[in-house]
C-alpha positions as protocol buffer text, in pm:
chain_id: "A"
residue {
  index: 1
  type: UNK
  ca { x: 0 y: 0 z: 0 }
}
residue {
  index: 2
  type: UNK
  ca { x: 79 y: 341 z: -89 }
}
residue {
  index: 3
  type: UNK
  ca { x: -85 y: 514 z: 142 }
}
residue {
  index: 4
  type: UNK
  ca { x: -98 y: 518 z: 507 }
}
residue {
  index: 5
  type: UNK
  ca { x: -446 y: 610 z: 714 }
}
residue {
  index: 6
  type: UNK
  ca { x: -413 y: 796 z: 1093 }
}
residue {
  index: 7
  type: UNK
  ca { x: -621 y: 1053 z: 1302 }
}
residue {
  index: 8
  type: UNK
  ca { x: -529 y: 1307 z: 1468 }
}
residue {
  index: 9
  type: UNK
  ca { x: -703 y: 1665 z: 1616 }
}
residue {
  index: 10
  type: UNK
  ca { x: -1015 y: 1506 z: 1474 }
}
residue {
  index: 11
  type: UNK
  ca { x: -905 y: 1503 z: 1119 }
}
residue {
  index: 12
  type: UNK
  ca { x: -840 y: 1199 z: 902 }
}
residue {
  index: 13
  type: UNK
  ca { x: -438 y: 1193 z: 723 }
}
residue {
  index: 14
  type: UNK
  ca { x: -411 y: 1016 z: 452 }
}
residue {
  index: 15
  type: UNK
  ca { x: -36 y: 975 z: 403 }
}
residue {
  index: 16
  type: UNK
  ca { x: 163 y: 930 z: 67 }
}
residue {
  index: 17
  type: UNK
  ca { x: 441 y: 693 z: 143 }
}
residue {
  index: 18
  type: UNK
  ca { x: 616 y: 775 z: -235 }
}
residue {
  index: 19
  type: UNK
  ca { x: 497 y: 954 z: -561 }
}
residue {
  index: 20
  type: UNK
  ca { x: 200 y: 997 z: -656 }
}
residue {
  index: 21
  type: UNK
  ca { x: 174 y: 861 z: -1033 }
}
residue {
  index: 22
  type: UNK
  ca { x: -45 y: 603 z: -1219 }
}
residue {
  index: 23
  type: UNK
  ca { x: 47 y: 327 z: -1020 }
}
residue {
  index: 24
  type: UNK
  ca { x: -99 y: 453 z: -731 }
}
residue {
  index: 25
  type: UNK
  ca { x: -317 y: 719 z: -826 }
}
residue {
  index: 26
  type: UNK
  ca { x: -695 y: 572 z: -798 }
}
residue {
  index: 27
  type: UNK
  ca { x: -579 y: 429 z: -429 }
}
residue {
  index: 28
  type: UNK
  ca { x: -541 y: 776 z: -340 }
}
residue {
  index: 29
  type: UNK
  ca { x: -875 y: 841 z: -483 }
}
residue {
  index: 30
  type: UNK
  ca { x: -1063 y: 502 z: -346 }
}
residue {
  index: 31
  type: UNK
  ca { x: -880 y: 631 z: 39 }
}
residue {
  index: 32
  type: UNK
  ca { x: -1045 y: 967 z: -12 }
}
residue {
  index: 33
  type: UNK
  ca { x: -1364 y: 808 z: -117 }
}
residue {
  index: 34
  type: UNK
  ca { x: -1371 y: 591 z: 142 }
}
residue {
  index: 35
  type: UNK
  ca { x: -1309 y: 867 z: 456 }
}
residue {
  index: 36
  type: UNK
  ca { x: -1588 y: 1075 z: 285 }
}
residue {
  index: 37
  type: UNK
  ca { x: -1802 y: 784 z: 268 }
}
residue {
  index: 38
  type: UNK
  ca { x: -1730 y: 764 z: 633 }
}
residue {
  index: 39
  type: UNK
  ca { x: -1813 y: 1113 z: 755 }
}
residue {
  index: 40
  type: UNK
  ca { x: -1523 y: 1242 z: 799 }
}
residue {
  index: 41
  type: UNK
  ca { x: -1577 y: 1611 z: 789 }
}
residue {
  index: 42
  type: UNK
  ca { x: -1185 y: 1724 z: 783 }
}
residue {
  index: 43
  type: UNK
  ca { x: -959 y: 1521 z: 562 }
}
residue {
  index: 44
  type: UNK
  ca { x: -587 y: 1574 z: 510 }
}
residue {
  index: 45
  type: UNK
  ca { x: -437 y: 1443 z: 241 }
}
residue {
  index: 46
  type: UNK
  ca { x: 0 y: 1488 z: 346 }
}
residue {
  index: 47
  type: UNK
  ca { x: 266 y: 1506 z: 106 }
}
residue {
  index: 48
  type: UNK
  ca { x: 547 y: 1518 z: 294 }
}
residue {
  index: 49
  type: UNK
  ca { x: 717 y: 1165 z: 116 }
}
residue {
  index: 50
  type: UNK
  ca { x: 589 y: 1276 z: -190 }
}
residue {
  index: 51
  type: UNK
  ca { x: 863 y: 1423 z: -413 }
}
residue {
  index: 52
  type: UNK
  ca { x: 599 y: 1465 z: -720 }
}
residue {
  index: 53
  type: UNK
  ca { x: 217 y: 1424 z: -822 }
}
residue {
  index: 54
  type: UNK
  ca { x: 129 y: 1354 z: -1191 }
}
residue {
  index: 55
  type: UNK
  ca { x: -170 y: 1406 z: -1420 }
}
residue {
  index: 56
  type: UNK
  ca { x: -340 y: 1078 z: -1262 }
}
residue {
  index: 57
  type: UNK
  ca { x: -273 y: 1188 z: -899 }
}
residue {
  index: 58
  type: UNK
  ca { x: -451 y: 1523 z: -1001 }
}
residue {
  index: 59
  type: UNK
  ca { x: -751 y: 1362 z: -1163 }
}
residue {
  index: 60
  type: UNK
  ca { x: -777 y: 1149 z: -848 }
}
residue {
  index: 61
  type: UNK
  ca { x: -812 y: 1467 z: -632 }
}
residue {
  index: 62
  type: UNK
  ca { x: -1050 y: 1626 z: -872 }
}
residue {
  index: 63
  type: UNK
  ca { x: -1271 y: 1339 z: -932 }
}
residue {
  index: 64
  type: UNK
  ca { x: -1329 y: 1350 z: -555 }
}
residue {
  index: 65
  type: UNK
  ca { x: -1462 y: 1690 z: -567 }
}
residue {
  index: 66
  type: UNK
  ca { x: -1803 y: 1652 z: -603 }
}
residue {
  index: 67
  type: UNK
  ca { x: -1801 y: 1377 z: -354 }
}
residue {
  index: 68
  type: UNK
  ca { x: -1607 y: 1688 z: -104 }
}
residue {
  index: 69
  type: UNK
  ca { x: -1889 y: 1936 z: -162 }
}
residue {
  index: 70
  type: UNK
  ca { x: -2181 y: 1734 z: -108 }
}
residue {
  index: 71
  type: UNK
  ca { x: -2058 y: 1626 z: 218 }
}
residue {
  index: 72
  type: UNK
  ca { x: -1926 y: 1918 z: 321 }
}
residue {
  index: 73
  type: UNK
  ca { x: -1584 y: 1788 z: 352 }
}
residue {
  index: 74
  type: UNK
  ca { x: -1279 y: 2017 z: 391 }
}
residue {
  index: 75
  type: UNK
  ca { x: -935 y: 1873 z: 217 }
}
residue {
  index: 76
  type: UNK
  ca { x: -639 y: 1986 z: 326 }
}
residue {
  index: 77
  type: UNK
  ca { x: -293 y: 1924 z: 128 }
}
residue {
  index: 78
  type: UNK
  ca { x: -26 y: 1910 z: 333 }
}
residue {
  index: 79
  type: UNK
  ca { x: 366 y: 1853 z: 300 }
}
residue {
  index: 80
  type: UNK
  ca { x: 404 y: 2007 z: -24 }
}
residue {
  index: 81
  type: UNK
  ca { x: 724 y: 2054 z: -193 }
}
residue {
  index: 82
  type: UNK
  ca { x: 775 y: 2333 z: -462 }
}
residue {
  index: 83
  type: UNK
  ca { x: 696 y: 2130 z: -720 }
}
residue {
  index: 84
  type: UNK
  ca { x: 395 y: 1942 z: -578 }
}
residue {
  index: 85
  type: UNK
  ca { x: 278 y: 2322 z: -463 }
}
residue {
  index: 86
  type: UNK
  ca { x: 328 y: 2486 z: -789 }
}
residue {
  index: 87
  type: UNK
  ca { x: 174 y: 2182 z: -980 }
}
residue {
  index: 88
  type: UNK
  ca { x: -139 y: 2253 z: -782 }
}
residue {
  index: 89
  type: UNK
  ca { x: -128 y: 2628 z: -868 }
}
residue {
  index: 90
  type: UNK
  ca { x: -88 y: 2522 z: -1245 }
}
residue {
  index: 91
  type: UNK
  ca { x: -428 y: 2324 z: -1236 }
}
residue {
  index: 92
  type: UNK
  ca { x: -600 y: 2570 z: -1012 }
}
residue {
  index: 93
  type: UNK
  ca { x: -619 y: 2349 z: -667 }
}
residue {
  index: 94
  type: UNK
  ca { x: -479 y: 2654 z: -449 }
}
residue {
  index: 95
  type: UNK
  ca { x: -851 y: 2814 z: -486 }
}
residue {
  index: 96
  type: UNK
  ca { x: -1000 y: 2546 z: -392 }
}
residue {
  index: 97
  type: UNK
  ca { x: -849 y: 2367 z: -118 }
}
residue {
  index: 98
  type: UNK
  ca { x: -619 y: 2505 z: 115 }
}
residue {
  index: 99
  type: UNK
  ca { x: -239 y: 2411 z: 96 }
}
residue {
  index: 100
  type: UNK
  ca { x: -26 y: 2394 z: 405 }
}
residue {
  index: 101
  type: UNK
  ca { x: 376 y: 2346 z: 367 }
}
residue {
  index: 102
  type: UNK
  ca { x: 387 y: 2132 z: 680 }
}
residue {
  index: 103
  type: UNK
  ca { x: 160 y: 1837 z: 826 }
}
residue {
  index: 104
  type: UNK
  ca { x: 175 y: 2010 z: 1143 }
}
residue {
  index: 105
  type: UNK
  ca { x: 41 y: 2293 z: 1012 }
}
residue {
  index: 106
  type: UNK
  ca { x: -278 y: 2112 z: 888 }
}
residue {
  index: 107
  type: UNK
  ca { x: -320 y: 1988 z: 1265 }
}
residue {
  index: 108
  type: UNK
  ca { x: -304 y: 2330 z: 1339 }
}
residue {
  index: 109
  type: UNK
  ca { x: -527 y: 2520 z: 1062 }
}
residue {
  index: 110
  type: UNK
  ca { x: -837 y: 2627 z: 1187 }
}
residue {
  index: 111
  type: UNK
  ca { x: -975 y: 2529 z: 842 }
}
């Protein structure tokens, strides 16, 4: 697995363990299915191990977005490096979700 699940502060982490590419991108999207699917109102989803996200990590995010809204679910991203963070700028995610440079700082946000 990918991915690693944890709470903490009352939010749900979802954890990259590597890259998010192809291989691995509709786990991401199943995990954040699944935590919506399970109420979880505050959802973070941390980079930190990530060194880069590709087109298929991206559609994963965004074909959880309707899912996100209906439920009233705030996402998080977390642990971003530059290129994860400016990736996300390029495809518009930084007006929709807020973006954090540290996982700590997600625990903290008031979001």
């Amino acid at each position: 697995m990918s991915f690693t699940l944890t709470s903490q502060n009352g939010r749900r982490i979802i954890s990259a363990k590597e890259d998010i590419v192809f291989s691995n991108a509709s786990q991401m999207a199943e995990l954040l299915s699944q935590q919506v699917a399970a109420g979880h109102k505050l959802i973070i989803l941390d980079f930190t191990k990530a060194s880069l996200i590709d087109s298929a990590g991206i559609c994963g995010i965004v074909g959880e977005l309707a899912k996100l809204k209906e439920n009233k679910v705030t996402l998080i991203l977390a642990g971003c490096n530059s290129t994860i963070h400016k990736v996300f700028q390029l495809v518009g995610l930084d007006r929709l979700f807020t973006i954090v440079r540290t996982l700590e700082e997600a625990l903290e946000d008031p979001a």
